[in-house]
N, C-alpha and C positions, 0 to 999 in steps of 0.2 A: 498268484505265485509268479517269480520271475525265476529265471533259470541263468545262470553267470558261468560260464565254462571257462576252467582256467587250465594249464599248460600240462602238465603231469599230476600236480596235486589236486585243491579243491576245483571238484567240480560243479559246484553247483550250492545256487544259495535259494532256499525253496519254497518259505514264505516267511512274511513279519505277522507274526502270531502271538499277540500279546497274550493272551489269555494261557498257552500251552509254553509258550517262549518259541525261540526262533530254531529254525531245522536246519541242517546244514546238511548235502550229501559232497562226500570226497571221494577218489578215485584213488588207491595206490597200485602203482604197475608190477609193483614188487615187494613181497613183504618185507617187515624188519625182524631179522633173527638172533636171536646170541649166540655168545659162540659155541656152547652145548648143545643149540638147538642143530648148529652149522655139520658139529664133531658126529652127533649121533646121527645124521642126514649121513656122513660119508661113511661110518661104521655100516651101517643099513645097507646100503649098496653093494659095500666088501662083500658081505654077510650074504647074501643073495648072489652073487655071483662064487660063494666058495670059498675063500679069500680069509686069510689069515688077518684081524684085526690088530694092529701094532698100539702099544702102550701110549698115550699120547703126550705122559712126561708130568711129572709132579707140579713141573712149575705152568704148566698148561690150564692142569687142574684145577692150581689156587686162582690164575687168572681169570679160571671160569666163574666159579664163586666167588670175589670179588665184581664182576660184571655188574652193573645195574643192568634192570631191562630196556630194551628201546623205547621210545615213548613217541604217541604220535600225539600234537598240542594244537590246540585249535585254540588264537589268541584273539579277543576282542578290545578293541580299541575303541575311546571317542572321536568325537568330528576333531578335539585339539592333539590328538597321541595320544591320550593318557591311557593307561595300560586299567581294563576297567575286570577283568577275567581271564582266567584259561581254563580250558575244559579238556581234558583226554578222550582221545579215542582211539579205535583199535588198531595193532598194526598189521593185521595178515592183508595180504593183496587182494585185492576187486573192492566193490564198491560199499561205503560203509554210510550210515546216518546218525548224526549224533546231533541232540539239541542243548541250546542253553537256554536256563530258567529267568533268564534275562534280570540276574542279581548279580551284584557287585562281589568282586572277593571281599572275605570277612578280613575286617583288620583287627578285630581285637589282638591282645596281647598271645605271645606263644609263650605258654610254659615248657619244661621239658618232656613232664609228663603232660601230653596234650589231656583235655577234660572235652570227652564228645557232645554232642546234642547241645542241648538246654536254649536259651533264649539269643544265648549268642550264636549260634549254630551256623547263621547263614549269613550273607549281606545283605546290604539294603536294594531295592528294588531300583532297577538302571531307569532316569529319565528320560521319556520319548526323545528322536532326536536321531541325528546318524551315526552311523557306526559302520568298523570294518574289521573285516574275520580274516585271519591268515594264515593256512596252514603250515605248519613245519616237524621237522623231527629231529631226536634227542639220540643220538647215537653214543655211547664212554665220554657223557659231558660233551659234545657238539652239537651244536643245534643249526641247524640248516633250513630255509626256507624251499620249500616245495613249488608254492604259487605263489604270484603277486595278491595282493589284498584286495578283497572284495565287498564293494560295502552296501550298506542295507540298512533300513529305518527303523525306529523303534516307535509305533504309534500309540495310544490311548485306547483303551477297548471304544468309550465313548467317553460324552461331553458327561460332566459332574450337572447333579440341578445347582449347585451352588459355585462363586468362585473359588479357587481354592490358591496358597502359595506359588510361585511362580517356580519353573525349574530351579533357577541361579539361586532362588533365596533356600529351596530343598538341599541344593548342592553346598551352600553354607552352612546350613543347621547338619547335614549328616559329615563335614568333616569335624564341625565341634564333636557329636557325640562317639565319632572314633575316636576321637583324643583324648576326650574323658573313657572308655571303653577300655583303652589299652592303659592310661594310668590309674585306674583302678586294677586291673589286674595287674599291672606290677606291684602296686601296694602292697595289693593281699599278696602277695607272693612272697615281697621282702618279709614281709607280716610271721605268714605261714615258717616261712626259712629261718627267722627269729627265732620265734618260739620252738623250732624242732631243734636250733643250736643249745636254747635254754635249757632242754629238756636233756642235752646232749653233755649242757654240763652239769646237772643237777649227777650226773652217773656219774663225771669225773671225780665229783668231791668225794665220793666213796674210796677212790683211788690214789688219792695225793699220799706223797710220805709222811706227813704231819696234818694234824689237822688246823683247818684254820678257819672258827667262829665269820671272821670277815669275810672272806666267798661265798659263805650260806647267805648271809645277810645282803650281800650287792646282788648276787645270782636272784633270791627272794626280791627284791624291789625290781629289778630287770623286767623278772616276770609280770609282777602288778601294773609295770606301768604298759608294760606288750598288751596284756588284757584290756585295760582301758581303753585303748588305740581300739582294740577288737571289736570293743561295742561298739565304739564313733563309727566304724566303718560298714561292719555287718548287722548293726541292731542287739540290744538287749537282750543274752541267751534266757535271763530270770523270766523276761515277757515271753518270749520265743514259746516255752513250757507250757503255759498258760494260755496259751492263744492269743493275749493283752495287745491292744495296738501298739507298735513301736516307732520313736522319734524318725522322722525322715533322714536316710542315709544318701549317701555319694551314688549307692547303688541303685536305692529305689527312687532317685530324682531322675536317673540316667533314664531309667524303666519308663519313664513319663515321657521325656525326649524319644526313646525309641519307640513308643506304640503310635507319635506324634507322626513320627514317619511309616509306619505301619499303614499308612491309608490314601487315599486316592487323592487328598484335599490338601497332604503336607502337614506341618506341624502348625499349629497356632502359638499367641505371644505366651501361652501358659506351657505349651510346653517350651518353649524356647526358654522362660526365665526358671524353668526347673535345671535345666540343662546349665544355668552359669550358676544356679544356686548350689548344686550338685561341686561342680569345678570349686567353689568358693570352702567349701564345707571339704571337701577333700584335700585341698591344701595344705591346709593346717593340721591335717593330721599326715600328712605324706613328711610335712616339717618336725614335728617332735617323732617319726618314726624313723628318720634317717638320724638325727641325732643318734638315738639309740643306738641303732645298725651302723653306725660308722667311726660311732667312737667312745659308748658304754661297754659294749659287747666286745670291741676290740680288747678294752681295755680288763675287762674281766677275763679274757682268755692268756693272756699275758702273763698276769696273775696268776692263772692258772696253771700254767707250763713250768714257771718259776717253782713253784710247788711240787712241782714232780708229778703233773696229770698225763697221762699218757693223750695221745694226738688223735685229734676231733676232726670229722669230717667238716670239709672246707677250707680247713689248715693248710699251709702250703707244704710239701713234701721235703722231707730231711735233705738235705743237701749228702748229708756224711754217706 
């Protein structure tokens, strides 16, 4: 263990622990408080000394509830800058410990409704090598550095019996599979938002002033061809039922790239050429999906409004 004291903030860096990840202990002289933490501190006072508590004013209020809370950020960086984590820790004063699992931020894609756990849950595992932790704090969106940066190694538990991938060549294969990772989940998302617009007008046609044979009919093919797109991307739901094995998707080539990096040795050429087969294969369907979504769907909604459907979530808001 080495011990790194720094000026007011972090105090101390306290081992390189590949196996548990690395420990930090930090010092704050002072905690971070909101300002209801601040309001009720002086109420408390009054109140014990006797003391009349004065109203603190409506617009006090809302600014309190509006507040985010402080936040204390522990930022890890590589030997070139790059921004590789940030980890929270606590903001009350005296000394606190917090470690990182020595994994990368996830970069998959962000929906709005986030989707917790699953395979994507975490990031990929940071290459031995140096690094530096800095601590700082987040006050109403400011962020302020506390200590200067302190840095420290990220070593190997031990030697592999076999050789295995080299760092730079790990660090190539895991930014391919974020980039397949997040354009798969935009896909399905476009995909998903599709289909829920599809379904959004299959309501509307109930509601038009007239009917009109033609909407059912385009809205109807819309959908078949959305479905299609669905298997390419997610697998055969008829096999799915049955257990049946199903064609290799964008998703489960990705799945082969990422258990590639799952392990001590880095990916091999098998999975690496899962990984452009995956990008290759998803393509083509990100291409007849955006067709759809940019200018079938538009174009059916249009349609639709002409008709006298009343207004579809996504639609832009009446101007009148």
């Amino acid at each position: 263990p080495r011990s790194l004291v720094g000026s007011q903030g972090i105090a101390k860096y306290v081992a390189d622990n590949p196996p548990f990840g690395a420990v930090f202990t930090y010092y704050l002289k002072d905690g971070l408080v909101t300002l209801k933490e601040e309001r009720k501190k002086r109420e408390k006072e009054l109140i014990k000394q006797n003391k009349d508590v004065p109203f603190p004013g409506w617009e006090s209020l809302e600014k309190e509830k509006r507040q985010e809370k402080p936040k204390v950020l522990l930022t890890i960086k590589d030997a070139n800058g790059n921004l590789v984590n940030t980890v929270e820790g606590k903001t009350k004063a005296g000394i606190h410990r917090v470690s990182w699992n020595l994994r990368m931020a996830s970069k998959n894609g962000i929906r709005m409704q986030e989707r917790r756990g699953g395979f994507f849950g975490g990031g990929f595992m940071a290459t031995p090598g140096k690094y530096t932790v800095t601590l700082s704090k987040v006050v109403d969106g400011v962020v302020k550095e506390l200590a200067d940066p302190q840095e420290f190694n990220v070593v190997p538990l031990r030697k592999g019996a076999l050789d295995g991938a080299s760092y730079d060549e790990i660090g190539e294969v895991i930014a391919e599979v974020q980039k397949l990772q997040q354009d798969i989940t935009a896909t399905s998302t476009v995909l998903d938002n599709s289909l829920k617009k599809v379904k959004a007008m299959q309501t509307a046609l109930s509601r038009l002033n007239k009917e009109s044979p033609e909407l059912v009919t385009r809205i109807h093919e819309a959908k078949q061809q959305l479905l299609v797109l669905s298997a390419q991307l997610n697998g055969s739901e008829a096999k799915r039922e049955v257990g049946e094995v199903r064609n290799p998707t964008p998703s489960s080539r990705m799945f082969v790239g990422l258990r590639g990096l799952r392990t001590t040795y880095g990916p091999t050429e098998m999975h690496k050429e899962n990984v452009a087969l995956g990008k290759k294969q998803l393509s083509s369907i990100k291409g007849d999906l955006m067709t759809i979504a940019d200018s079938v769907l538009p174009g059916i909604e249009k349609s639709l409004k002409d008709a006298g459907a009343p207004w579809i979530e996504g639609q832009a808001i009446s101007e009148n």
